[in-house]
VEXDREN-602553 format. One record per residue (C-alpha): residue number from 1; residue in one letter; x, z, y. Coordinates in steps of 0.5 Angstrom, whole numbers, plus 500, padded with zeros to 3 digits. Example, Ala and Ser with C-alpha at 12.3 -4.5 7.8 and 13.67 -1.06 7.14 Angstrom:
BEGIN
n->1	res->a	px->525	pz->516	py->491
n->2	res->s	px->527	pz->514	py->498
This chain:
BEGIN
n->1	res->x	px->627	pz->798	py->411
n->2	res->x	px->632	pz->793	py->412
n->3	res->x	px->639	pz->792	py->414
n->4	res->x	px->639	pz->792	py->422
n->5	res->x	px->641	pz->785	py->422
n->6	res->x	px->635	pz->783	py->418
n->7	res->x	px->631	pz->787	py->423
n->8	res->x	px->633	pz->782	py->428
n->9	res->x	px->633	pz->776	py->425
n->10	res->x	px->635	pz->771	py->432
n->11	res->x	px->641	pz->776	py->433
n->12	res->x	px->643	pz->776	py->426
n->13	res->x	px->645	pz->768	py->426
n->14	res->x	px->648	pz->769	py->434
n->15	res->x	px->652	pz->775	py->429
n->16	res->x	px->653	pz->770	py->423
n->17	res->x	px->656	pz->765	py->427
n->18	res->x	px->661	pz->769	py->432
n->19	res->x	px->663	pz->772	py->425
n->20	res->x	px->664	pz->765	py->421
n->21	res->x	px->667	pz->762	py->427
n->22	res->x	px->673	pz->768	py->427
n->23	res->x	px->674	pz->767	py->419
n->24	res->x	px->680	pz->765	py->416
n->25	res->x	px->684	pz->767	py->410
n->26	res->x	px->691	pz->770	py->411
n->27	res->x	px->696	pz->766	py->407
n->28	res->x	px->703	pz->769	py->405
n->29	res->x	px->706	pz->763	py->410
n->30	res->x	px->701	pz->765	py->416
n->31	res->x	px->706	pz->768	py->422
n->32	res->x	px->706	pz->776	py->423
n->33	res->x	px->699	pz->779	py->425
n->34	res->x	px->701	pz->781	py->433
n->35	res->x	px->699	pz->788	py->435
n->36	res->x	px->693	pz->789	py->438
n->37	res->x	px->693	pz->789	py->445
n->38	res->x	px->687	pz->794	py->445
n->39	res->x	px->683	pz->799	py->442
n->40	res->x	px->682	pz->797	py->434
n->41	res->x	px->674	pz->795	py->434
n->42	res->x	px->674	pz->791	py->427
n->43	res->x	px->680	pz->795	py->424
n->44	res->x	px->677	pz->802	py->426
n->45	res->x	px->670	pz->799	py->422
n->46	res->x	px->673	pz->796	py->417
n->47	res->x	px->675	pz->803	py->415
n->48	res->x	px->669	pz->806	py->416
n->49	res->x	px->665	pz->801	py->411
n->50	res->x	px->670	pz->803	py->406
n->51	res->x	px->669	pz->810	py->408
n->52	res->x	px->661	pz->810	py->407
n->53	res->x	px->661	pz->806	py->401
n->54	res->x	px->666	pz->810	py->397
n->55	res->x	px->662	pz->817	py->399
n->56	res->x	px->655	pz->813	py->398
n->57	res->x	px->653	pz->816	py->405
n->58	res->x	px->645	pz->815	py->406
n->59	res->x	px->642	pz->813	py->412
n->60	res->x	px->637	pz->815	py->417
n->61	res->x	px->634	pz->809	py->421
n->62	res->x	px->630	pz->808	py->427
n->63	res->x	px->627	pz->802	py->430
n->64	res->x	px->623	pz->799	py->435
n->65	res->x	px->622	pz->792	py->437
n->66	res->x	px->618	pz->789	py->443
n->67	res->x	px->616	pz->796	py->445
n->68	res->x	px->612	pz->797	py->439
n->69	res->x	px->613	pz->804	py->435
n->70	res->x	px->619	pz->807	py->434
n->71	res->x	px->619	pz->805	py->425
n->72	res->x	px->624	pz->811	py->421
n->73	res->x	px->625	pz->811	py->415
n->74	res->x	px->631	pz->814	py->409
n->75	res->x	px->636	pz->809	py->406
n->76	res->x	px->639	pz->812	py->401
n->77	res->x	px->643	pz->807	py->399
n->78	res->x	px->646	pz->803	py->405
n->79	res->x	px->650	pz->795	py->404
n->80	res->x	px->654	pz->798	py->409
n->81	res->x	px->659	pz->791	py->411
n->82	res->x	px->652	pz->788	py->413
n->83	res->x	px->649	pz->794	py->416
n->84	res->x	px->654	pz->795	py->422
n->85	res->x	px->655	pz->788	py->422
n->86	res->x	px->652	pz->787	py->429
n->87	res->x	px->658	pz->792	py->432
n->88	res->x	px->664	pz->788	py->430
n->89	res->x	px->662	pz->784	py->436
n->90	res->x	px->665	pz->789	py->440
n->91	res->x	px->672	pz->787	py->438
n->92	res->x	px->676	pz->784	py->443
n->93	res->x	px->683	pz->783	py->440
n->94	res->x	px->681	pz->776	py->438
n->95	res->x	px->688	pz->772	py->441
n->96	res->x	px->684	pz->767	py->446
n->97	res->x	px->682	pz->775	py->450
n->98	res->x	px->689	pz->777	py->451
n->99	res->x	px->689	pz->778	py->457
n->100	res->x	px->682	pz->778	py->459
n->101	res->x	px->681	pz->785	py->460
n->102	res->x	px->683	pz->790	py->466
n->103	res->x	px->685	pz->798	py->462
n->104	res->x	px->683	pz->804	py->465
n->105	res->x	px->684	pz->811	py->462
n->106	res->x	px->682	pz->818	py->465
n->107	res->x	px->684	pz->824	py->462
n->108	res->x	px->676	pz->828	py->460
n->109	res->x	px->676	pz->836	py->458
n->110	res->x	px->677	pz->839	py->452
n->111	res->x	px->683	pz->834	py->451
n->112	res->x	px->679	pz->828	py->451
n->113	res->x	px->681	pz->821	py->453
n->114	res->x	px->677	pz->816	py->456
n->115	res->x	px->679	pz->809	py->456
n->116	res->x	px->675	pz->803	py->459
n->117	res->x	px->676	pz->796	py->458
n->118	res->x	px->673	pz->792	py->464
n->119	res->x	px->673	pz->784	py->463
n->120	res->x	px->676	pz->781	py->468
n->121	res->x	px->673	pz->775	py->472
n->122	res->x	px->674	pz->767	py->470
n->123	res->x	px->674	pz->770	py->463
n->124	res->x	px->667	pz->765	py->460
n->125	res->x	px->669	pz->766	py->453
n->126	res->x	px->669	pz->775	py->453
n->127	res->x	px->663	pz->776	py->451
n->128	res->x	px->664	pz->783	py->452
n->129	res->x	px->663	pz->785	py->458
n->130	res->x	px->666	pz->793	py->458
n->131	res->x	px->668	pz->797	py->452
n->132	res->x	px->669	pz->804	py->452
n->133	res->x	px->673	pz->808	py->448
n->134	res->x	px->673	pz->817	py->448
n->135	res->x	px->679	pz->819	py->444
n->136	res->x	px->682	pz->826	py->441
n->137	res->x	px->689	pz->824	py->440
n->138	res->x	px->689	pz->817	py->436
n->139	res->x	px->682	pz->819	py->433
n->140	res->x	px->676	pz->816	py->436
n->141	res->x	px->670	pz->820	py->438
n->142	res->x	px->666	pz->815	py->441
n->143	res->x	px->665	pz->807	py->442
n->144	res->x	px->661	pz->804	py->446
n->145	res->x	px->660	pz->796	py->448
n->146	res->x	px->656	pz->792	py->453
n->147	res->x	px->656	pz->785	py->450
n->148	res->x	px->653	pz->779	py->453
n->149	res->x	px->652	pz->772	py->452
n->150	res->x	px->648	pz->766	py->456
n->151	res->x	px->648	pz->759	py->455
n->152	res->x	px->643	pz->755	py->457
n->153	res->x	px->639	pz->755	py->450
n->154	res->x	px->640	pz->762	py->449
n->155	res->x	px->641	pz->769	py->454
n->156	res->x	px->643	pz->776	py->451
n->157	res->x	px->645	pz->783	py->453
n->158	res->x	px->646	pz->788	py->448
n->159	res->x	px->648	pz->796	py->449
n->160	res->x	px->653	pz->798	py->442
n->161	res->x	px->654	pz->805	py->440
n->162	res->x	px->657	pz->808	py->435
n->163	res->x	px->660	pz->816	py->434
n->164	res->x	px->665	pz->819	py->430
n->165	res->x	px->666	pz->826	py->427
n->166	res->x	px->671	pz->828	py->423
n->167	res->x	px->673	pz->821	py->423
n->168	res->x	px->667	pz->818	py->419
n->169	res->x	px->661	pz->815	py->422
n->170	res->x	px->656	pz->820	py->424
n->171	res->x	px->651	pz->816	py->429
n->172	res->x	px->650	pz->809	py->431
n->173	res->x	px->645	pz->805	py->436
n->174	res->x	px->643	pz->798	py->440
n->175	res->x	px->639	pz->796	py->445
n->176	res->x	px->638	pz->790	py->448
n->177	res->x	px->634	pz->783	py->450
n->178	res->x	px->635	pz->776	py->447
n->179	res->x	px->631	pz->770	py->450
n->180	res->x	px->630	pz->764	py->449
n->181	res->x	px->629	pz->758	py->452
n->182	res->x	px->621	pz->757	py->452
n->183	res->x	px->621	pz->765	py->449
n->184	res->x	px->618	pz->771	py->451
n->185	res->x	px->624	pz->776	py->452
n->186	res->x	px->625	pz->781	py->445
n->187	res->x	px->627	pz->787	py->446
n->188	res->x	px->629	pz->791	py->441
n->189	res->x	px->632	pz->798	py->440
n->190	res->x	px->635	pz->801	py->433
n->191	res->x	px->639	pz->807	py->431
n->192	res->x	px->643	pz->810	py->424
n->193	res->x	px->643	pz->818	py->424
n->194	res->x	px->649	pz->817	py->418
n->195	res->x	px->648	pz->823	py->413
């Protein structure tokens, strides 16, 4: 089976292009990195990528488009850069998004932390609309997004989730809809059961 983002080709470019437009190279001369305002999408995925290559972790994946049967399949050896690719929209500490979102924090039994990130309205260039983080202390347990795009050629919504154990990727799923002018609507749901 393919990486999740061949399995979605229009939703593969709309990722591709958000990622090349965010690319740069860190030049010695270049100013200090500011704290992160939020919760650190891309450094936590960053790391998992490293993590899963490093053990060659294998996956479990299943995917359904336009409401066809569900496909799963085994892939035991994973690009893992390209595979959670897709997750990296989740990221909100880009510098234009200082400030576009109101944090609320509640505390969850079991010593659980819950942290939502609700965009606030007036903020046409957040894509992400809400992303929730459920922690143990520093450690996140559970990420979830809600990310959507409308432009007058092109509107999607999309349901990121990825769960940790231990601090290592355990589960990962998302859901959404794309339609294009002129197109029929594609829904689409894929998820990874890492082993």
């Amino acid at each position: 089976m393919v990486p999740l983002y061949r399995a979605l080709p229009c939703l593969a470019l709309v990722a591709g292009a958000l990622l090349l437009g965010s690319c740069g190279d860190a030049s010695p001369a270049a100013p200090a990195a500011r704290r992160p305002l939020y919760f650190d999408v891309k450094g936590l995925l960053t790391q998992q990528v490293a993590q899963l290559a490093q053990c060659r972790a294998a996956v479990t994946k299943r995917v359904s488009l336009r409401g066809n049967a569900t496909e799963t399949v085994r892939v035991p050896a994973v690009k893992w850069a390209d595979e959670l690719q897709i997750f990296f929209q989740a990221d909100i500490n880009k510098a234009a998004l200082r400030g576009a979102y109101a944090v609320d924090s509640v505390a969850l039994p079991g010593g659980l932390l819950r942290r939502t990130y609700t965009r606030l309205p007036g903020q046409p260039n957040a894509p992400v609309a809400r992303l929730t983080v459920v922690q143990q202390g520093p450690v996140a347990q559970e990420v979830s997004a809600t990310i959507v795009q409308n432009n007058p050629l092109f509107s999607a919504q999309k349901q990121l989730r990825f769960q940790l154990q231990n601090g290592q990727l355990r589960r990962y799923e998302v859901v959404g809809t794309q339609k294009l002018v002129l197109f029929d609507t594609l829904r689409y749901a894929a998820a990874g059961q890492v082993e």
